[in-house]
C-alpha positions as CSV (number, residue, x, y, z in Angstrom):
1,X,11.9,-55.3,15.5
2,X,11.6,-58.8,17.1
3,X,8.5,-60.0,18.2
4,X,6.8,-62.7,20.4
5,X,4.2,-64.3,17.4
6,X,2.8,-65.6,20.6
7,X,1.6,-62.4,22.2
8,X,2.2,-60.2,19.7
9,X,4.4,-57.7,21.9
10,X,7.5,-56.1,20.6
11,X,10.9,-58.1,22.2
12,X,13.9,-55.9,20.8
13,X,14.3,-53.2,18.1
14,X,17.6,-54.0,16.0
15,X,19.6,-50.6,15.9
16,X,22.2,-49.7,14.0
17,X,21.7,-49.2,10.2
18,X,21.7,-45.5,8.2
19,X,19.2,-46.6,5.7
20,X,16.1,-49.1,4.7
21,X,16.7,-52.8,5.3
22,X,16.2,-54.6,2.4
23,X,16.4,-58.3,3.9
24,X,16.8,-60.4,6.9
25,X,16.8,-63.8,7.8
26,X,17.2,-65.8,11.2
27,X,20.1,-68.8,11.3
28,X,18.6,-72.3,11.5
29,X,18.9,-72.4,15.4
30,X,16.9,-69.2,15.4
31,X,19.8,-67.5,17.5
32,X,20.8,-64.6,15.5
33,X,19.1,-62.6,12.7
34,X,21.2,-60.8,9.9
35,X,19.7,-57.9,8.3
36,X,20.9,-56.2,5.2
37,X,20.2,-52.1,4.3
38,X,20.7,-49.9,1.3
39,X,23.2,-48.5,3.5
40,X,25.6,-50.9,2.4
41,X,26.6,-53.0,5.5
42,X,24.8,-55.9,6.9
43,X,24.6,-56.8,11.0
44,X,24.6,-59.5,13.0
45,X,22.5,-59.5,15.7
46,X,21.6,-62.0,19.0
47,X,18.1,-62.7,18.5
48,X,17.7,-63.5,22.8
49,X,19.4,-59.7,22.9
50,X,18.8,-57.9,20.0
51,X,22.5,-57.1,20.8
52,X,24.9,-56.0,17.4
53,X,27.1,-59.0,17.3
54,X,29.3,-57.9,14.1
55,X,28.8,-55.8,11.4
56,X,29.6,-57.2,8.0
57,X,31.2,-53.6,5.9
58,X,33.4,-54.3,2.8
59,X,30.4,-53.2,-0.2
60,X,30.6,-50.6,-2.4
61,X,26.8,-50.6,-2.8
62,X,23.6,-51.5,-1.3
63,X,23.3,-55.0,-0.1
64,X,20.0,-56.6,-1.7
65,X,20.1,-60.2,0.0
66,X,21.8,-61.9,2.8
67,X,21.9,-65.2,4.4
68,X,23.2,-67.8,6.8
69,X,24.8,-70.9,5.6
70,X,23.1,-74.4,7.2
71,X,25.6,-74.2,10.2
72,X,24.8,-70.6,10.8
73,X,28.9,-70.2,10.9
74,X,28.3,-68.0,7.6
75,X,26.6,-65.5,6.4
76,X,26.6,-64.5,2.3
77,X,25.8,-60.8,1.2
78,X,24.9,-59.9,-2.2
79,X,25.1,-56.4,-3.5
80,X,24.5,-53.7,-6.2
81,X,28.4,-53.5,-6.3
82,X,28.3,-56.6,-8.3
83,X,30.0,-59.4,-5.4
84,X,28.6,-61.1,-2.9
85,X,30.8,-61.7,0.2
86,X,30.9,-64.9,2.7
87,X,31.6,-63.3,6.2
88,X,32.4,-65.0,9.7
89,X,28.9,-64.4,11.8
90,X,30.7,-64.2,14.3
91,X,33.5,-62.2,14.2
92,X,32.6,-60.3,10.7
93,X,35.5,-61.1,8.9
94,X,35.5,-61.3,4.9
95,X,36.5,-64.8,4.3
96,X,35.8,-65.0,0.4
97,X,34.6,-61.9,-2.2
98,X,33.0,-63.1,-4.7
99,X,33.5,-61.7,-8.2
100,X,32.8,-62.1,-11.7
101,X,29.1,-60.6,-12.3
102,X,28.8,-57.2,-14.8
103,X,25.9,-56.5,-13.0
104,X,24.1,-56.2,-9.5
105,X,23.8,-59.4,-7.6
106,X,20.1,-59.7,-6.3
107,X,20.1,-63.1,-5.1
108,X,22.1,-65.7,-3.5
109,X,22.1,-69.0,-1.4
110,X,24.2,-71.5,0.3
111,X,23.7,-75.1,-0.9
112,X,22.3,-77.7,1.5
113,X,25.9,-78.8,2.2
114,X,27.0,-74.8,2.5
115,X,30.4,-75.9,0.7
116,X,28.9,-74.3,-3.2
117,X,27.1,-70.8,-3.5
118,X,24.6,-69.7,-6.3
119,X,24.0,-65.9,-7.0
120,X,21.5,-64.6,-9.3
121,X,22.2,-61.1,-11.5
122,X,20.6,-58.3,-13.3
123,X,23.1,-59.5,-15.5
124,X,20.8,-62.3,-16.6
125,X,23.2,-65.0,-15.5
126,X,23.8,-67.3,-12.7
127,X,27.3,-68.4,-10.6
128,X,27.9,-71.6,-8.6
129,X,30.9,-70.7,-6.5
130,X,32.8,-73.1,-4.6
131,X,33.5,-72.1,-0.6
């Protein structure tokens, strides 16, 4: 759900998933909110709306973490499949999958520049990944 922090009423409930979200985040402008769900897709949404703007589909597992890089053009997925994907926001497209981990991904972020990725593992390693 969104809500108004000011008046603490409920704004929009975000449809759309099969299964527990396991993280969301808000773009820098504040105008959309991707979520992430065991389900293994992530969504897009409109934060004014709460409309479904894209859905991000293309794991084979649960995705753990997602994120918006600093233009809020982006938005990285990680996932028990052992990738993390960089998506359109927009449009949901799969620009780049990243692969390489022999474990699941639980973590990942978008340098300040959002031109280099880091993803964490269960595999005990690190990746910087150039986008």
């Amino acid at each position: 759900m969104v809500w108004d922090v000011g008046s603490g009423q409920a704004i929009h409930t975000l449809k759309g998933h099969d299964d527990e979200i396991l993280d969301v985040c808000f773009n820098a402008a504040g105008t959309r909110i991707a979520t992430a769900s065991a389900d293994g897709t992530s969504r897009v949404y409109q934060t004014d709306t709460g409309s479904n703007q894209a859905i991000l589909a293309g794991h084979e597992g649960e995705i753990s973490k997602v994120t918006f890089n600093p233009m809020g053009s982006k938005v990285l997925t990680a996932s028990s499949d052992k990738t993390a994907i960089v998506w359109e926001a927009e449009t949901g497209d799969c620009l780049q999958k990243l692969e390489g981990h022999s474990d699941e991904i639980f973590s990942c972020a978008f340098n300040y520049d959002g031109d280099a990725i880091i993803t964490g593992s269960k595999d005990n390693t690190c990746r910087v990944w150039k986008c």
